[in-house]
C-alpha positions in Angstrom: 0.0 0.0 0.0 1.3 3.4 -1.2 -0.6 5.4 1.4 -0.7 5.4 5.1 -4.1 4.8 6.1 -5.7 7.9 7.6 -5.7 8.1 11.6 -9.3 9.8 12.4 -6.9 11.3 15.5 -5.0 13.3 12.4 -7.5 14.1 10.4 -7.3 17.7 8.9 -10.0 20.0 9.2 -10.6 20.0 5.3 -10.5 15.8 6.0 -13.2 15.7 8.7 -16.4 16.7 7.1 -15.4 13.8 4.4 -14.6 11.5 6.5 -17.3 11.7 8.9 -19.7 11.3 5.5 -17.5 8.4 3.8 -18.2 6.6 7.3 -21.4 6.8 7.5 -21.8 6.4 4.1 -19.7 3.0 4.4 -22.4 1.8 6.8 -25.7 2.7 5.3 -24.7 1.7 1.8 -21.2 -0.2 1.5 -21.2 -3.6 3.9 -20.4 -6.8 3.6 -16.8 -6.1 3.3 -14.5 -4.6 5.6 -14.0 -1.0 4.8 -13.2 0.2 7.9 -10.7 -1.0 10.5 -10.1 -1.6 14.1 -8.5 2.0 14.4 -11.6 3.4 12.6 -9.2 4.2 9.4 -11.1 4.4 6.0 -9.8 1.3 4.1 -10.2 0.4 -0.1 -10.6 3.8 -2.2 -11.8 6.2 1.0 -8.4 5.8 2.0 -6.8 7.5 -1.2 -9.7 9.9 -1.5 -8.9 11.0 2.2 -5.6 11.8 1.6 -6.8 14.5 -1.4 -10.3 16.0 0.1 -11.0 18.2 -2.9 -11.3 15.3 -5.5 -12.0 12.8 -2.9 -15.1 15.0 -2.2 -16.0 14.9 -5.8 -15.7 11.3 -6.6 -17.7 10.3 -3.0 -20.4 12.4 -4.5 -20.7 10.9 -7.3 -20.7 7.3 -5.9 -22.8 8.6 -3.4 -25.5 9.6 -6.3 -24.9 6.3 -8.0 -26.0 4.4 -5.1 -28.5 6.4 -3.3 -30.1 7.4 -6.6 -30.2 3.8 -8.2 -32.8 2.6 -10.7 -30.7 -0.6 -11.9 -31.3 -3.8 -9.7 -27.9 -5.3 -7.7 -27.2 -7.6 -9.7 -26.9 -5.8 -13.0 -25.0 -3.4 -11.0 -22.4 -6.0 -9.3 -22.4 -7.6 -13.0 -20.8 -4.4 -14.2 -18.7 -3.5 -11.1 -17.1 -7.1 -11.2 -16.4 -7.1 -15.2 -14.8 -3.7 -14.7 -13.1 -5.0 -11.4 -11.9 -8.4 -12.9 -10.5 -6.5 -16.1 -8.5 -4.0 -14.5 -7.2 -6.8 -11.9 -8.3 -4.3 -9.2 -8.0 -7.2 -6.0 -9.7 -4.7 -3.2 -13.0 -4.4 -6.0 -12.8 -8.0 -6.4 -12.8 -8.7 -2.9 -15.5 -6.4 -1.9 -18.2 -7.0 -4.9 -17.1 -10.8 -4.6 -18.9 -10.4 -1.1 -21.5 -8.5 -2.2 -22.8 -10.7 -5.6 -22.4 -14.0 -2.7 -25.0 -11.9 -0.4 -27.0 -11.4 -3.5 -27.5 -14.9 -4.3 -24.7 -14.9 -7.1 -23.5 -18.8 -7.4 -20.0 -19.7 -7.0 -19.6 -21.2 -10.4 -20.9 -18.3 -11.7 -18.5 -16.2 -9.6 -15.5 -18.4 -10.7 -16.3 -17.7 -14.0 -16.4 -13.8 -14.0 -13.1 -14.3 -12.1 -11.6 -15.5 -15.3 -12.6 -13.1 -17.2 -15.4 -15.0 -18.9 -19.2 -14.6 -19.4 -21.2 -17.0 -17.3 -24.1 -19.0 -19.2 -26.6 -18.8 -16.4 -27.2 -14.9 -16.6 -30.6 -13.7 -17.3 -30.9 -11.5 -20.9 -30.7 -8.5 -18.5 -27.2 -9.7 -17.1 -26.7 -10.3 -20.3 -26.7 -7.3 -21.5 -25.2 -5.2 -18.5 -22.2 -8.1 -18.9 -22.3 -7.2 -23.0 -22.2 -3.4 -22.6 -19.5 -3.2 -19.7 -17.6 -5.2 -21.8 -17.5 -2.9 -24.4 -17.0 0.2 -22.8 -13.9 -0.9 -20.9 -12.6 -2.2 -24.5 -12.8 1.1 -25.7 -14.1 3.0 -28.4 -17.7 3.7 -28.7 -20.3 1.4 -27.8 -22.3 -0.2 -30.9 -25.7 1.0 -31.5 -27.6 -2.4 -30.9 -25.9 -2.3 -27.5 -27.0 0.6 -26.3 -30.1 -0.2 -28.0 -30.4 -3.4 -26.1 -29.6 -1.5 -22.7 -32.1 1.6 -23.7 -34.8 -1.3 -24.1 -33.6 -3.2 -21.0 -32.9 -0.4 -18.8 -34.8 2.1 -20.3 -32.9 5.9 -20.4 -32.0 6.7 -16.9 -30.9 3.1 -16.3 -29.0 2.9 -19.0 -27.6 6.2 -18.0 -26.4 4.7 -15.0 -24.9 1.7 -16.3 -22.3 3.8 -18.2 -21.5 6.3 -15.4 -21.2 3.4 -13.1 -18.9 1.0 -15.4 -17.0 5.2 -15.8 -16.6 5.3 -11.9 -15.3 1.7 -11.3 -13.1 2.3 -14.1 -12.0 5.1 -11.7 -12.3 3.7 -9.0 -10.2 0.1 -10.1 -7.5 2.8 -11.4 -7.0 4.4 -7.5 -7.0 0.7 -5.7 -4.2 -0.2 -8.4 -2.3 2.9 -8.6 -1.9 3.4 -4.5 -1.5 -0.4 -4.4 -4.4 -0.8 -2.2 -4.5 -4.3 -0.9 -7.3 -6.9 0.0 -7.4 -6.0 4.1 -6.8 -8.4 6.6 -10.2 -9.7 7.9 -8.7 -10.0 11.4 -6.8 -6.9 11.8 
């Protein structure tokens, strides 16, 4: 891990307000998975957006919106998290959405599966397509029209909407876990 994990003890004043949201924030919305130690230090991406309160702020808000605000069901939304997740090799978004798909009923063969990178054949034609469209977003270039066409009919507008600013911000956030190293924490520490 590139960054020390944040002491709530040495917080700064422009780190407090944040803090004190991303916690409660953790435990309304994010659980399952530890995201906050012993010490009551912000672990997985809170950590890094700590340490920089102006973006941090920004990018908390806009998870915040994507999860408070949600029209898509969980699983077409931990379908996306995990494709981006698994493609970027991002281990604390594995870990945490691994936890969260089992909670939502997601089989382990099915699990196994998206952990190699692969398209299970059990998902619904929903799945389906939130699998199909994440895909081709984090492939690059723009996605085809019968995509978005199938995600527009599936979805409908807002939905579809979300999908692509959600597959945007775990694109984001897979890129912070991997660039400040952030590892899979220690379930007993």
């Amino acid at each position: 891990m590139r960054l020390p994990l944040v002491d709530p003890a040495d917080l700064t004043e422009a780190q407090k307000p944040l803090y004190a949201d991303m916690k409660a924030g953790i435990a309304e919305k994010f659980t399952g998975f530890k995201a906050v130690d012993r010490e009551e230090r912000l672990l997985g991406p809170w950590n890094p957006w700590l340490h920089e309160p102006k973006t941090g702020s920004a990018i908390w808000a806009l998870t915040r919106a994507l999860t408070e605000n949600s029209c898509l069901p969980d699983n077409i939304r931990q379908i996306a998290i995990l494709v981006v997740g698994v493609d970027f090799d991002a281990a604390y978004e594995i870990y945490a959405h691994i936890a969260v798909a089992e909670r939502d009923g997601f089989s382990p063969a099915r699990l196994q599966t998206m952990l190699a990178g692969d398209k299970p054949d059990d998902l619904t034609p929903e799945e389906e397509i939130a699998h199909d469209v994440t895909f081709a977003l984090i492939g690059g270039g723009a996605l085809p029209d019968d995509m978005y066409a199938a995600a527009v009919g599936a979805f409908g507008p807002q939905g579809t909407h979300e999908l692509i600013t959600l597959v945007g911000l775990y694109c984001m956030v897979s890129v912070t876990l991997n660039g400040f190293d952030v590892p899979v924490p220690d379930e007993d520490a």
